[in-house]
C-alpha positions as CSV (number, residue, x, y, z in Angstrom):
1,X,0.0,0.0,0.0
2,X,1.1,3.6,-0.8
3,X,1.8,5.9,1.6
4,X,-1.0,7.8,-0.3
5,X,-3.3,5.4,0.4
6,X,-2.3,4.8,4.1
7,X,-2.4,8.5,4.9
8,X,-5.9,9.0,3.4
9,X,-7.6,6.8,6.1
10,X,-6.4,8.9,8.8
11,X,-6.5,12.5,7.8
12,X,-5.7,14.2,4.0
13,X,-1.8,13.9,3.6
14,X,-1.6,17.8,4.1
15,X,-4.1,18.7,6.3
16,X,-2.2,22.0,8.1
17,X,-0.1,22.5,5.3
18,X,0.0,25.6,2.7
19,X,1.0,25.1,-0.8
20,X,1.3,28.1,-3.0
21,X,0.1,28.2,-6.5
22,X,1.5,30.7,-9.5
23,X,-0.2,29.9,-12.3
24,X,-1.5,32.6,-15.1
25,X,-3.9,30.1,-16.6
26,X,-7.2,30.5,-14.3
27,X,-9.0,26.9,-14.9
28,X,-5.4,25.5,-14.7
29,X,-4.7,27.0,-11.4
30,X,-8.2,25.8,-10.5
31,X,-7.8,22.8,-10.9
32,X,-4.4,22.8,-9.6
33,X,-5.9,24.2,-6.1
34,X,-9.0,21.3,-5.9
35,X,-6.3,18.7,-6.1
36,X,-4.0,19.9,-3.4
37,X,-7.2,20.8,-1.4
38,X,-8.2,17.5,-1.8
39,X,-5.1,16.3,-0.2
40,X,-6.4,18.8,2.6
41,X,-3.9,21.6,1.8
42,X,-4.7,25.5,2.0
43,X,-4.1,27.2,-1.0
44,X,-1.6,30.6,-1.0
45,X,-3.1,31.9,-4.1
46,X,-3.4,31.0,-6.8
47,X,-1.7,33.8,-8.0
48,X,-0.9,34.9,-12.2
49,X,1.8,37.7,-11.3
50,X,5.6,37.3,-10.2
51,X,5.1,40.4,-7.9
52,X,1.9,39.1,-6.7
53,X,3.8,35.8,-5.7
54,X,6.5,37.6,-4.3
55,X,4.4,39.7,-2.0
56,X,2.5,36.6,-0.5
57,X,5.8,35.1,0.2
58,X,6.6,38.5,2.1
59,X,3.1,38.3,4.0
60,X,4.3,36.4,6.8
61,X,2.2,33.6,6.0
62,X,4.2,29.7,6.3
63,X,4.7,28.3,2.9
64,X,4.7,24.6,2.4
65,X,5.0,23.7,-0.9
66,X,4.9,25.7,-4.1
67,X,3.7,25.1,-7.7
68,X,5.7,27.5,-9.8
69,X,4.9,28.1,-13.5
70,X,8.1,28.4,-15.7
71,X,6.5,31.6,-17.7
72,X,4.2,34.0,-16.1
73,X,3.0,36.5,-18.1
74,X,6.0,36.2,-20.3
75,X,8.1,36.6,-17.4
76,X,10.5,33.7,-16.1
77,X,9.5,32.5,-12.4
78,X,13.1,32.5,-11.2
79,X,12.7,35.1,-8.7
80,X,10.2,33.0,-6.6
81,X,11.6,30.0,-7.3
82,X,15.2,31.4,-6.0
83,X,13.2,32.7,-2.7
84,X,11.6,29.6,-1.8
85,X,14.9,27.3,-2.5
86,X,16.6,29.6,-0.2
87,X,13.8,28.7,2.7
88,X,14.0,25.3,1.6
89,X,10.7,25.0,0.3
90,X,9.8,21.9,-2.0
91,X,8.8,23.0,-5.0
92,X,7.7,21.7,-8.9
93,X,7.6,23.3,-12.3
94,X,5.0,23.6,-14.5
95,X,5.3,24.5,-18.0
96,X,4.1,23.8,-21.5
97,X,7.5,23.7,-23.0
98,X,10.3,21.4,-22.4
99,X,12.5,21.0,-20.0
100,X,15.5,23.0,-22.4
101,X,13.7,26.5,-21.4
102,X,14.5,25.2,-17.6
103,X,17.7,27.6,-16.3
104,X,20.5,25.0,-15.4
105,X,20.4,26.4,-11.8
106,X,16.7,24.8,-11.2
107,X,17.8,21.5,-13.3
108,X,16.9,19.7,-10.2
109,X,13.2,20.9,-9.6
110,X,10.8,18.1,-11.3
111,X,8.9,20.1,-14.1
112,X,5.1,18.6,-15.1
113,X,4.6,19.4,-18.5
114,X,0.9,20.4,-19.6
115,X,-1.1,19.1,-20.0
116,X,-0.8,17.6,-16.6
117,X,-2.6,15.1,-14.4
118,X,-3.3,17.1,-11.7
119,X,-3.8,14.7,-8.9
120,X,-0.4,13.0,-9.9
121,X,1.5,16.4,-9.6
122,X,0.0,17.0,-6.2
123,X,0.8,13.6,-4.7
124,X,4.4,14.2,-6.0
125,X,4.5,17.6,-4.3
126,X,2.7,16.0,-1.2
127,X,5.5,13.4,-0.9
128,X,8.1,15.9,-0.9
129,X,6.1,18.5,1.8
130,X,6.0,15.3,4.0
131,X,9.9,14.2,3.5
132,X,11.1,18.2,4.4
């Protein structure tokens, strides 16, 4: 058995936990949030703006886990990404383009290409908020 499936029959995997979400793509981010919630997370977000993201990592508020889009707005995500790795925050990628646009320095973060299975990338993210 999983420890998906063990953890379900006790409480949600996250329950207490707060993963944030930067995604510029609204039903994408939606989507993104039910699955985490589902999982018994609270959502930071979901936010479509690297300054956005950046103040709600500067609002005091405990940060989990973070789903980062490669290219918000035309704008690389490196900013948060560099923020959260710094606090040691588990994070994934997100992106519609191949790993190549990735900047060597995040080689390491998994990336989910879309379109993704939503649930998947949120169990992967879960596993990783549970082994910080």
């Amino acid at each position: 058995m999983s420890e998906f499936a063990a953890g379900s029959r006790e409480r949600p995997l996250l329950t207490g936990r707060r993963v944030l979400i930067v995604e510029d793509e609204y039903f994408l981010a939606d989507d993104m949030g039910s699955a985490f919630r589902s999982l018994g997370a609270d959502i930071a977000g979901p936010v479509g703006d690297i300054d956005d993201a950046i103040r709600m990592l500067h609002d005091g508020g405990v940060i989990d886990g973070a789903v980062l889009d490669v290219n918000i707005r035309k704008q690389m995500i490196y900013p948060v990404a560099r923020e959260l790795r710094a606090r040691g925050v588990p994070i994934v990628f997100t992106s519609g383009y191949d790993r190549i646009v990735i900047n060597n320095e995040f080689a390491d973060i998994a990336l989910w290409e879309k379109p993704l299975d939503h649930r998947a990338m949120a169990q992967s993210l879960a596993g990783m908020i549970l082994r910080a």
